[in-house]
N, C-alpha and C positions, 0 to 999 in steps of 0.2 A: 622507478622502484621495481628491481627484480625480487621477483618470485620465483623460490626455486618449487621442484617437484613435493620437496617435501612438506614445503609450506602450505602448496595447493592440496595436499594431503585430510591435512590437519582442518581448512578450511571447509572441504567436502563431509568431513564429520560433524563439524559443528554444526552445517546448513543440513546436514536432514537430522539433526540431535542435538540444540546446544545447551543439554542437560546433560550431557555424557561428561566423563571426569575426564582430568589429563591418563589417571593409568586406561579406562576404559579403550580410550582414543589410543592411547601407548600401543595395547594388545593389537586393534584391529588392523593399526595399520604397520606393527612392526619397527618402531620405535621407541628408546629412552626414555622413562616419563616427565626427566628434566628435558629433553631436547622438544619436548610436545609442549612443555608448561613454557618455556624460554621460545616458541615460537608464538604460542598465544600469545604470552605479554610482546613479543615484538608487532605482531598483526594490528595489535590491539595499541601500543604505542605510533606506531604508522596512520592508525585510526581507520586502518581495512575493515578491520571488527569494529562496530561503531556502537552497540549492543546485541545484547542478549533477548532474545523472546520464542514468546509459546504460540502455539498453532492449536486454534481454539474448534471445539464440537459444537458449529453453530446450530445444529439440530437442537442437541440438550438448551442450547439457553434461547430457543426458543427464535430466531432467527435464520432460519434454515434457506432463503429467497437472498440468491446477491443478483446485484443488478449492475450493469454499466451504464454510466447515463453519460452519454456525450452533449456537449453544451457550445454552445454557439454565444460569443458575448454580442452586445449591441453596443459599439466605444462610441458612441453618441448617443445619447438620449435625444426623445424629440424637446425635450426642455431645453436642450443646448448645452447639457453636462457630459462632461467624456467621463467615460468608463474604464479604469484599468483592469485587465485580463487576471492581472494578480488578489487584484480586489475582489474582486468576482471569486477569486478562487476561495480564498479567507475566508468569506462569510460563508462558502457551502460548506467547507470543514470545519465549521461549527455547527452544523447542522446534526441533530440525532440522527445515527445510520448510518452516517458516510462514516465508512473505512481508508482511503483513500481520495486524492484530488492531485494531479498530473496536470499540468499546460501543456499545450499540443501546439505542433504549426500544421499550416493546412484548413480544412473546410470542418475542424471540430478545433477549440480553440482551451477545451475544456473537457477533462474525462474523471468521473467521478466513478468509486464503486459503491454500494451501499448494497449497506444489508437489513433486511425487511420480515417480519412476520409471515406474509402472504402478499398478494399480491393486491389485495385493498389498499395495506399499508402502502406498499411503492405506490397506488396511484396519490394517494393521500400526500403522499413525501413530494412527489414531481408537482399535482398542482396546488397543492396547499403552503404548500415550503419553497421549494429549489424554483417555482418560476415566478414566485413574490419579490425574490430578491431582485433588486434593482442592475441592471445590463443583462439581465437572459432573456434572452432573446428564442431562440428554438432548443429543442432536446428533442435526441433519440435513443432509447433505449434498450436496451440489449439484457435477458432475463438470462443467466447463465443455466443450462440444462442439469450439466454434471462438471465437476473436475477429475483430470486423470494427475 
């Protein structure tokens, strides 16, 4: 599936704004606002576009701490039960907080982000929550400083 210049266009608008209109995106980048509206419904038929969302002020609602928590599964229990890595995954994102849950390969098997009050709450979350579940094994976590 080619992608021309102008498609990548229309796409770079949406990703830092996908509240802007077809004519807004028209103006900015110098385009038709049927050839802008007829590129979204093709992006979006191709299923490039898969949806729409907001970029949220985790400050204001009171969630201002993200965290990464990398997860180690354990695919055998000492009880002699195997652990799928997928399973493992599922039940964290269900967990309150987590934003995110990715499989890895390599020496983290499992990378979570979650977002937290303070940093009470993350410890409360890592060992009240995320190391009850059954196949975690170890966790490292990473407190993000700032985002640029």
């Amino acid at each position: 599936m080619d992608l021309d210049e102008k498609d990548l266009q229309v796409l770079e608008e949406l990703k830092e704004n996908a509240k802007r209109t077809t004519s807004q995106i028209s103006k900015r980048i110098n385009l038709p606002i049927t050839t802008v509206h007829n590129r979204i419904k093709k992006l979006e038929k191709l299923g490039i576009i898969k949806r729409y969302t907001v970029e949220l002020d985790y400050k204001k609602l009171n969630k201002p701490i993200a965290a990464y928590v990398m997860i180690q599964v354990m695919y055998m229990l000492p009880s002699g039960i195997k652990v799928m890595q997928e399973d493992v995954a599922k039940e964290i994102k269900g967990l309150a907080g987590v934003e995110s849950v990715e499989l890895l390969t390599g020496g983290t098997d499992i990378l979570a982000k979650v977002r937290v009050k303070d940093v009470d709450e993350l410890n409360d979350f890592i060992i009240r929550k995320l190391r009850k579940i059954e196949g975690v094994d170890k966790t490292q976590t990473m407190v993000v400083l700032s985002k640029i």
